[in-house]
Structures are given as structure tokens and as C-alpha cells.
N, C-alpha and C positions, 0 to 999 in steps of 0.2 A: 199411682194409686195409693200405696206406701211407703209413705219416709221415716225410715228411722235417723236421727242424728245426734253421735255422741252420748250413746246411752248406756249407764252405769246403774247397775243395782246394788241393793246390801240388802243379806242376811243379817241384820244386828249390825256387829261392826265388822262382819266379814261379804266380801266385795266380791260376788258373783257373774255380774257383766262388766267389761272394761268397753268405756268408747265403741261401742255396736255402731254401724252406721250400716246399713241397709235400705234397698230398694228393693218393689213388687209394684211390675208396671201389669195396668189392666188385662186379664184373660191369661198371666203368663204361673208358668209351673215352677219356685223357685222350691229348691231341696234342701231342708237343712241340716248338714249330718254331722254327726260327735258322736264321742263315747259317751255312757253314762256320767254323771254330774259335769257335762261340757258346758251346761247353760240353755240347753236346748228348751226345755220347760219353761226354765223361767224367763225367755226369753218371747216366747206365744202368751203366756199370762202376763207379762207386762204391756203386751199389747194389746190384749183383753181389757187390761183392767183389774186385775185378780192378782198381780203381783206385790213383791214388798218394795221398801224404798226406793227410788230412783231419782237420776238428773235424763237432762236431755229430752229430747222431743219427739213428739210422734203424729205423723201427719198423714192424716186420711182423704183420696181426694180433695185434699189442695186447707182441708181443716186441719186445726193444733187441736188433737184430743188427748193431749198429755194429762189435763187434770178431768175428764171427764171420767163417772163411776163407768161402771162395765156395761151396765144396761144400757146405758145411754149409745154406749160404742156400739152395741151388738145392734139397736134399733138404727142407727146410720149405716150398717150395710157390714158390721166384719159379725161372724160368727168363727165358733170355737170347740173344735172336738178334741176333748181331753184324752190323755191318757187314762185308762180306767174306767173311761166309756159314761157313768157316771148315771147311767140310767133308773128312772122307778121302776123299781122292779117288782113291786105289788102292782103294776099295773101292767092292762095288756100293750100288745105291738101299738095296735092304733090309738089306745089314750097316753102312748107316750107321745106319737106322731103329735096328734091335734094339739097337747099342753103346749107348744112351742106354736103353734102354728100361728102368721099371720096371715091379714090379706083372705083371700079366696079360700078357705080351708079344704075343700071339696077339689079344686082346680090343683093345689100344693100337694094333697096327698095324692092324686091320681100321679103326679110329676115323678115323686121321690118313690112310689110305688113300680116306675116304670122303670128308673134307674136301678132298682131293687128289688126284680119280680121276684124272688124268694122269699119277702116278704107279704106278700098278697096272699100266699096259704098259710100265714099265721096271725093275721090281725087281732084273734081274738086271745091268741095265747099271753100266758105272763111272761115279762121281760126275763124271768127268771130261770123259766124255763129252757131258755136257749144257748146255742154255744157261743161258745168267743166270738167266735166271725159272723155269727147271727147277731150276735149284740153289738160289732161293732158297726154293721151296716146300721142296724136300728138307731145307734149315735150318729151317725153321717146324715142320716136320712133325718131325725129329728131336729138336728143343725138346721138343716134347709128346707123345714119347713117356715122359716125367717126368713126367707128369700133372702141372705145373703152375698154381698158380692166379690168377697174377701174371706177365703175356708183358711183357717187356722186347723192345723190338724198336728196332731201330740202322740208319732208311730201309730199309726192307723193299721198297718198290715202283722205287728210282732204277736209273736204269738198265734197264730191266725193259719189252717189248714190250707194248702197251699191252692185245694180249688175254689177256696172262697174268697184270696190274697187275689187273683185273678180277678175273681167277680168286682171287688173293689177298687182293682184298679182300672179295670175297663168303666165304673161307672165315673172315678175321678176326671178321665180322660175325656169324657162326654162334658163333665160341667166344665171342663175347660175349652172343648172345643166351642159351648154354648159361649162361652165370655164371661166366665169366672175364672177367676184370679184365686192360687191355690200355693199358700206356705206349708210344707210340711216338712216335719222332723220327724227321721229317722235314724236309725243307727245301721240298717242294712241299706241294699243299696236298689230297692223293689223299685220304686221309684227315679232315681237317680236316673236310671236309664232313659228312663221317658220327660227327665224336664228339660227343661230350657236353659236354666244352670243350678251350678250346684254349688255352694257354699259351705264352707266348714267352720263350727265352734270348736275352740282348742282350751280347755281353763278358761272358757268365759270373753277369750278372744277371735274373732271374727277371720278367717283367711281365704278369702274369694279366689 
């Protein structure tokens, strides 16, 4: 589903990924764990879209979107939850939902609402008003409202009270059991347990 090969970024003239080559075959949980500045960020936003310089290639179901903008990626099927959640936070639960939404709007949010019935008793409130791991579901859930089939996710659980770290990971488990395909970086090991495999950035270098 995703090929990375031979992928090198720069900060400036400082060199943040060496040679990445990675694979994310359809429906599978791949882990990506480092310490802080391992490359782990800029290594989902280069696949985004949203990154700095790079060589190498990147290939989405069987397409080269190496030069393609972000939008263009995220409307072929990868969505992208950042670190920091990134949400409008003058606005409530559900008009953060719908601003994302494709497709069925009505059909999508019933979906992400069912993955995330804690959300269903705040539709109306402001994004701002809620805690980390309200917000970080509200960013999971806004992602998919894109029906995407490739989650890029950027430490979904850090930070995050340990019965709502639960919550999140039993909904991640669900869009994978459905047949989405799910990268994520972390630095603990929430998830590790539960992928398929696990992968290390080391200084920007890859060690499977």
C-alpha cells in the first residue's frame, strides 16, 4: 500500500532522514518508535506532504506521490493526525467533524461517532473546552472523516489519561480490523504490543 524508498530529508543543510525505505502493506499496524528528534515527525509529514527537502520516493497503492502537494495525498486515500492535535478550537466537536468531512457526511459522522461514543455527548461543545484525550480522539475522528485508508498518526496516546489511552486504542484496533492500514509513531510502547511490527528511527536512521 506504502513504499518508501531511499528517502533523505534536510533541514537547511542539516540532514534529518538517511536512506528510509519502508513498507505498510494494506489493513496492517506498523509501529514507529524513537526517541525524541529520531525523525519520527518528519518522517509522517514527508509522507504527507508537509515536510522539508527531500530525495527518494514515495508510493501509494502502486502511484509515485513524491511530488504531489498534501491535499492532493490526503484526497487519494492517506490521512494525517498530528502531533498537537491541531484542531479549531473556536469551533464545536461536530463542526470540527463535518469541516473535514467527505462523501456521506451524515453516514461518516454516525461511523467516527460510533468509534468514539464519548463524543456523541459533546457535539455541541468548543474543541477547547476539552481535555487531551477528548481532543485527541476529536483529531482521530476528524482525520476519518476523509475516509482514509492509510492513518498516519504522530503519538496519538502521549500525554493522554490512561482510560482514554484504552479508548483510543481499542478504536484504532477496530479501523484496522475494518481494513485500514495504520502508521504510527510513538516513543512508548501503547501500541507496539498490538502491531504487526515494529520498526525503529535511530538519528534519522531506520532499524527494522
Amino acid at each position: 500500500m506504502l513504499a518508501l524508498d531511499k528517502l533523505n530529508v534536510w533541514y537547511g543543510a542539516a540532514q534529518a532522514l538517511f536512506d528510509v525505505s519502508l513498507q505498510v502493506a494494506g489493513g496492517e499496524l506498523l509501529v514507529l518508535q524513537g526517541l525524541n528528534g529520531a525523525g519520527k515527525s518528519t518522517l509522517l509529514q514527508t509522507i504527507i506532504g508537509l515536510g522539508p527537502r527531500s530525495t527518494g520516493t514515495i508510493r501509494f497503492e502502486g502511484q509515485l506521490i513524491t511530488q504531489w502537494p498534501a491535499q492532493r495525498r490526503a484526497q487519494a486515500g492517506l490521512g494525517y493526525v498530528a502531533e498537537g492535535r491541531r484542531l479549531f478550537t473556536g469551533l464545536s466537536v461536530q463542526e470540527n467533524l463535518r469541516v473535514a468531512a467527505r462523501g456521506d457526511i451524515a453516514a461518516s459522522e454516525a461511523w467516527v461517532l460510533d468509534l468514539f461514543p464519548v463524543l456523541k455527548t459533546m457535539l455541541q461543545r468548543s474543541a477547547a473546552q476539552m481535555s487531551g484525550g477528548e481532543q485527541q480522539m476529536l483529531a482521530i475522528a476528524r482525520t476519518l472523516m476523509t475516509q482514509p485508508r492509510l492513518l498516519l498518526l504522530d503519538e496519538p496516546c502521549e500525554g493522554i489519561a490512561p482510560v482514554l489511552v484504552e479508548n483510543i486504542v481499542q478504536a484504532l484496533l477496530t479501523l484496522k480490523a475494518g481494513g485500514t492500514a495504520l502508521l504510527v509513531a510513538e516513543q512508548n510502547s501503547v501500541l507496539a504490543n498490538r502491531a504487526d511490527r515494529v520498526s525503529t528511527l535511530v538519528a534519522g536512521q531506520l532499524r527494522v
